[in-house]
N, C-alpha and C positions, 0 to 999 in steps of 0.2 A: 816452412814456406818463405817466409822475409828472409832468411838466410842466403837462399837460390840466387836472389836479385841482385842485380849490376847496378846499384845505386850513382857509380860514375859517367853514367849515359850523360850526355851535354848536348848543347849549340853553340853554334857561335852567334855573335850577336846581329850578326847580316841575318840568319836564318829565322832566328828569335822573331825579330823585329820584321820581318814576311809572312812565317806563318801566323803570326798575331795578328796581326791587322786582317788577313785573309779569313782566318779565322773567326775572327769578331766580327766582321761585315757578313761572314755568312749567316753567322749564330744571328744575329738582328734579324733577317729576312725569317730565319726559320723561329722568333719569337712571333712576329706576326703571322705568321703559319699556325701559332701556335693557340694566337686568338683568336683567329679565323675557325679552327676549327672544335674550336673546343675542347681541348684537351691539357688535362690539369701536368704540372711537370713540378718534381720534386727532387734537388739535385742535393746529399749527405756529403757531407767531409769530416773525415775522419782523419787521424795522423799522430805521431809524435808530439811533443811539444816543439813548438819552433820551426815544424816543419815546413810552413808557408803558405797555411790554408787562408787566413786571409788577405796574402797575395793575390794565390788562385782565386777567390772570391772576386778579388774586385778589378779583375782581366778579363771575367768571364762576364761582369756587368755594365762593365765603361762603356761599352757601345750599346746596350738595351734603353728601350724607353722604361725611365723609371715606374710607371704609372701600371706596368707588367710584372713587376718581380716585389718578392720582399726577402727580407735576409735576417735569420732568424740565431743569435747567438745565445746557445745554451749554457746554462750553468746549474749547479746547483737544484734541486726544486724546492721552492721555498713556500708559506702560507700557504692557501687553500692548494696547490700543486701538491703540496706533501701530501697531503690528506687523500689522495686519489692513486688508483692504480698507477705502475709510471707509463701507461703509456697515453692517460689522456688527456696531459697536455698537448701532446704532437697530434692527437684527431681534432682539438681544438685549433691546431696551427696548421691543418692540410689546405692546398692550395684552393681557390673555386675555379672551374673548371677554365681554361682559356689563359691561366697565369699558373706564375715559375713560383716555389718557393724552397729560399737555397738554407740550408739549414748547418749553422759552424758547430759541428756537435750536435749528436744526433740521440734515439732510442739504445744506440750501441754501449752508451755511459753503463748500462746493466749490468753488462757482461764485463766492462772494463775495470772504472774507474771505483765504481758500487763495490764490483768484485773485491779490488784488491784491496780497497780502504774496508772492508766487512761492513760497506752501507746496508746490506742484505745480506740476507740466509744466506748456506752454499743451495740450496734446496731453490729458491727462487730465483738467484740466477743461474743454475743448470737450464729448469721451468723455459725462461726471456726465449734460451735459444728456438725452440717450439714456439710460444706467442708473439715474436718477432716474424720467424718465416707466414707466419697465418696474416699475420698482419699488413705486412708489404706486399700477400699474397691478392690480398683482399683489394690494394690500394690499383695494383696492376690489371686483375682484373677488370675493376670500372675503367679503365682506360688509364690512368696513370701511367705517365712517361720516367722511371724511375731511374736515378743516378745512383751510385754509393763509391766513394771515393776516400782508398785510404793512401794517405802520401806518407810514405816511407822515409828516412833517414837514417843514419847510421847514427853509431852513438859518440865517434870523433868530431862528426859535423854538428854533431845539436849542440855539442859542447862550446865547437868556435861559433856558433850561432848566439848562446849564452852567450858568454865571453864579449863579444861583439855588443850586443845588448847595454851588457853590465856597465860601459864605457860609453856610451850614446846617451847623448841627454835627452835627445828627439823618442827614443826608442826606447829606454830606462824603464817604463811603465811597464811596459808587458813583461820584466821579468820579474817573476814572485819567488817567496821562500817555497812556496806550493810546487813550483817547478822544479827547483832541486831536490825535493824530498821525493818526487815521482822518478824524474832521474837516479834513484840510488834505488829505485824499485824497478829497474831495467829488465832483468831478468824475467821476473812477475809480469808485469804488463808485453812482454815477449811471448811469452805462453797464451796468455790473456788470448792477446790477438789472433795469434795462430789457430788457434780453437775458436774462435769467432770468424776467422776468414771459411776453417773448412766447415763448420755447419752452418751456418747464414749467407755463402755463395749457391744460389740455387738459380735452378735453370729460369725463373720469371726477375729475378731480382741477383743480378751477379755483382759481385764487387770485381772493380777495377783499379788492382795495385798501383800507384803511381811512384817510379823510382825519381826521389826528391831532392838529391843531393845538389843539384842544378836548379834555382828554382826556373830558369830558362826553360829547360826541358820538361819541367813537372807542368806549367804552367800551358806550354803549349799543346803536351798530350792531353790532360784537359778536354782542352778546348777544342781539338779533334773528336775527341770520341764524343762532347755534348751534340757536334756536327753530324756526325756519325749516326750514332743512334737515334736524333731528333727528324734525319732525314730521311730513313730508313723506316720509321714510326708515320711519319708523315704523308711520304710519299711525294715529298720535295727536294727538288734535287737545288741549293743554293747558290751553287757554283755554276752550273747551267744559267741562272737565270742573271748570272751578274757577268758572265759570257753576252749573253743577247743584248744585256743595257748596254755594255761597252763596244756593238760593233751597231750599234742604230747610228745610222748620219747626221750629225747635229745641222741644224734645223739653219740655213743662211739667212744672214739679214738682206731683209729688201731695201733694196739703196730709194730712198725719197726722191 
């Protein structure tokens, strides 16, 4: 399936820098939609490393009122988390109904990261793929407005992404020895994925490949489809209604 993909999809940065802003002002309108009408929204990122998921994170938040969303970075489960099935820390972190909660790293660790490091049986994550579909199934039902988002890269680009990193003193932190060592497990976590896109894309809960090489173009598709499917869920159309502010007459001053 990753294979298929045209990872070299781009913008330029006139485009970038139009749908974004468009984008963002509608995603705003359609957050208070969102508390209006009460409905919980959970938006997963998934990706390579380095792929530029919290980029996308924080293009898709710069225009929300903060007091709406939380942003939730996974790692590891550590103390009493260990101790419990995995997936209830995430029914501990589900949204209350009328707010977003965006999560960097998701329930998918099971199938992935678990996998290939033997965090787990082969017997319990084969299991995930079945108690995951139940579970997003469950989330969609009550009304959950549900994301999954995996950002793609190729394995030239993650490298001059590394590379890039390794050299940044701003940037320096986020590359780990943890990161190289997943990188030489390319192949593994390639299969990994593959087999988690085609049993966990289902018709209530579909994943939405994002080709990343750009983070211009990852960033703005994005930000479409939350538009997209948040308005379609809604029954709010955001571009219409920012249509009608901009052709009201502004209002004359009365001369004293």
């Amino acid at each position: 399936m990753l294979s298929t993909l045209d990872n070299n999809l781009t913008l330029s940065q006139a485009e970038y820098e139009h749908s974004l802003v468009k984008s963002q002002v509608a995603l705003s309108r359609l957050a208070y939609q969102i508390y209006v009408q009460q409905r919980p929204v959970i938006i997963v990122y998934e990706g390579w490393d380095a792929a530029g998921k919290g980029g996308a994170i924080r293009r898709v938040t710069e225009k929300l009122d903060p007091r709406g969303f939380v942003v939730y970075p996974i790692a590891a489960p550590k103390g009493d988390e260990a101790t419990h099935h995995y997936l209830w820390r995430f029914w501990n972190r589900l949204p209350e109904t009328g707010q977003i909660a965006i999560f960097d790293r998701s329930w998918y660790g099971r199938v992935m990261v678990e996998r290939i490091e033997g965090f787990c049986t082969e017997a319990e994550w084969k299991r995930a793929y079945r108690e995951i579909n139940y579970f997003e199934r469950q989330l969609v039902d009550f009304g959950t407005i549900l994301f999954k988002f995996w950002i793609n890269i190729d394995r030239d680009e993650q490298l001059r992404r590394f590379e890039s990193r390794s050299t940044d003193k701003l940037r320096s932190w986020k590359l780990t020895e943890e990161d190289w060592r997943n990188r030489e497990k390319w192949p593994l976590y390639e299969e990994a994925v593959n087999e988690m896109l085609l049993k966990t894309s289902t018709l209530s809960a579909p994943w939405t490949v994002v080709e990343g090489n750009s983070k211009l173009y990852a960033r703005v598709k994005i930000l479409k489809t939350l538009v997209e499917k948040c308005s379609h869920e809604l029954k709010y159309d955001p571009f219409e209604q920012l249509l009608t502010s901009e052709k009201k007459p502004k209002k004359q001053k009365q001369s004293s």
